[in-house]
C-alpha positions as CSV (number, residue, x, y, z in Angstrom):
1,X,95.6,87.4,77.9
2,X,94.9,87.3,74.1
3,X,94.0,90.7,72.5
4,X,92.7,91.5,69.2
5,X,94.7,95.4,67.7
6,X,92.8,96.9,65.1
7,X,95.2,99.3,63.8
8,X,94.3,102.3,62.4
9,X,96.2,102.4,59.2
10,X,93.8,100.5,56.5
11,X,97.1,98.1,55.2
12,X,98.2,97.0,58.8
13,X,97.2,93.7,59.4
14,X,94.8,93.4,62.6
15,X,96.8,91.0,65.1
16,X,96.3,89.1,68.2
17,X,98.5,89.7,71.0
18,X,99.1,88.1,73.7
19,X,99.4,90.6,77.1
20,X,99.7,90.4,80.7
21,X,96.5,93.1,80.8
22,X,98.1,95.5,82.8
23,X,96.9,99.0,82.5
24,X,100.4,100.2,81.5
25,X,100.1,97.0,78.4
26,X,96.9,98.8,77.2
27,X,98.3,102.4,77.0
28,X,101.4,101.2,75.1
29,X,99.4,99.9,72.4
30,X,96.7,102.7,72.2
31,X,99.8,105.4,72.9
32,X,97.9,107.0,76.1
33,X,95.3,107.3,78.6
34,X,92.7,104.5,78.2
35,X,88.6,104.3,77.3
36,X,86.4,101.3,77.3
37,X,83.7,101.2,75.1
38,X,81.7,98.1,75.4
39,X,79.6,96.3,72.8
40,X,77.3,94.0,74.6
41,X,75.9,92.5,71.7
42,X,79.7,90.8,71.1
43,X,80.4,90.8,74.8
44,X,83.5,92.9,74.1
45,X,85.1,96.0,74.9
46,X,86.9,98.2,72.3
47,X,89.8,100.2,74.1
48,X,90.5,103.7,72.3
49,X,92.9,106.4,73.3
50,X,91.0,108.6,76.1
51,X,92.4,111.7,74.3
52,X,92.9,110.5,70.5
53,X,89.9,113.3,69.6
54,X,91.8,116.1,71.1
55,X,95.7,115.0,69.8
56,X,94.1,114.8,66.2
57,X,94.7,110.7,65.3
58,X,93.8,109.3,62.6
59,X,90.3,107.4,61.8
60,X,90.7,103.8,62.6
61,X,87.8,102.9,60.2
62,X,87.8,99.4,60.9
63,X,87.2,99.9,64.4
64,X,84.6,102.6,64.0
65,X,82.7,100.4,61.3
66,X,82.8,97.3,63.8
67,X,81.0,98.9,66.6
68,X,78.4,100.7,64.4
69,X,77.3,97.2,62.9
70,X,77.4,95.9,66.1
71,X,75.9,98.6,69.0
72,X,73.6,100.8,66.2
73,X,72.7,103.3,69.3
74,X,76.6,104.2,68.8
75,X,75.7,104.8,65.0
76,X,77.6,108.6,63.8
77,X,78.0,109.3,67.4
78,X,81.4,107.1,68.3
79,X,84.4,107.3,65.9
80,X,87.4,105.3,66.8
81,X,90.6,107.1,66.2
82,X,94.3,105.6,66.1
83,X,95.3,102.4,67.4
84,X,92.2,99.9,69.6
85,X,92.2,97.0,71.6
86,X,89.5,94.6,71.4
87,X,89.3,92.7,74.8
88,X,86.2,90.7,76.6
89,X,83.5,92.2,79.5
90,X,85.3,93.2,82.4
91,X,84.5,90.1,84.8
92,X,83.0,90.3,88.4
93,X,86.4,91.0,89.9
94,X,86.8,94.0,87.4
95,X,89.7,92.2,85.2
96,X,90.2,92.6,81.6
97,X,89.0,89.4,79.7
98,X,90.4,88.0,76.6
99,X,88.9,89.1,73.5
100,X,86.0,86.6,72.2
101,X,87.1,83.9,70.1
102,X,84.4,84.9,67.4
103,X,85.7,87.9,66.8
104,X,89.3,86.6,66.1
105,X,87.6,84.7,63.5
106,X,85.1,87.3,62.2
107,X,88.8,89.3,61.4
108,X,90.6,86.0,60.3
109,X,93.3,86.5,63.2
């Protein structure tokens, strides 16, 4: 499955990865318990760090601007902190999809 990481460090370059989707695949790249946030509009989730608030990571601007351009009812209420995964809709089995082509391209990955 092809992912999209939006790092949060402003000079690491955002990536695609390929994954097998496993839960334990997602946690290594966010460094913990998982979140979905979905973005309808893009027919994409972004998966955050469950606790990234409480252990004090950083701001992954990038991420945070993304969804606020994108889902506006998220606008100063969701901040995106450390390391996300951008993946599709969870399908009608409840599986992980790959991230939207667009967006690969909307990032230039």
């Amino acid at each position: 499955m092809h992912v999209m990481v939006i790092p949060e460090e402003w000079e690491a370059p955002i990536t695609r990865q390929t994954i097998e989707g496993k839960l334990e695949d997602l946690q290594k790249i966010v460094d913990g318990y998982i979140e979905f946030v979905d973005v309808e509009s893009r027919e994409c989730s972004i998966i955050c760090n469950e606790e990234g608030l409480i252990r004090s990571l950083p701001l992954n601007e990038r991420a945070t601007a993304f969804l606020w351009r994108n889902a506006p009812e998220h606008l100063n209420q969701t901040v995106f902190v450390g390391d996300v995964i951008v993946v599709g809709l969870i399908d009608d089995e409840g599986d992980t999809t790959e991230c939207p082509e667009d967006i690969f391209a909307e990032f230039g990955v």
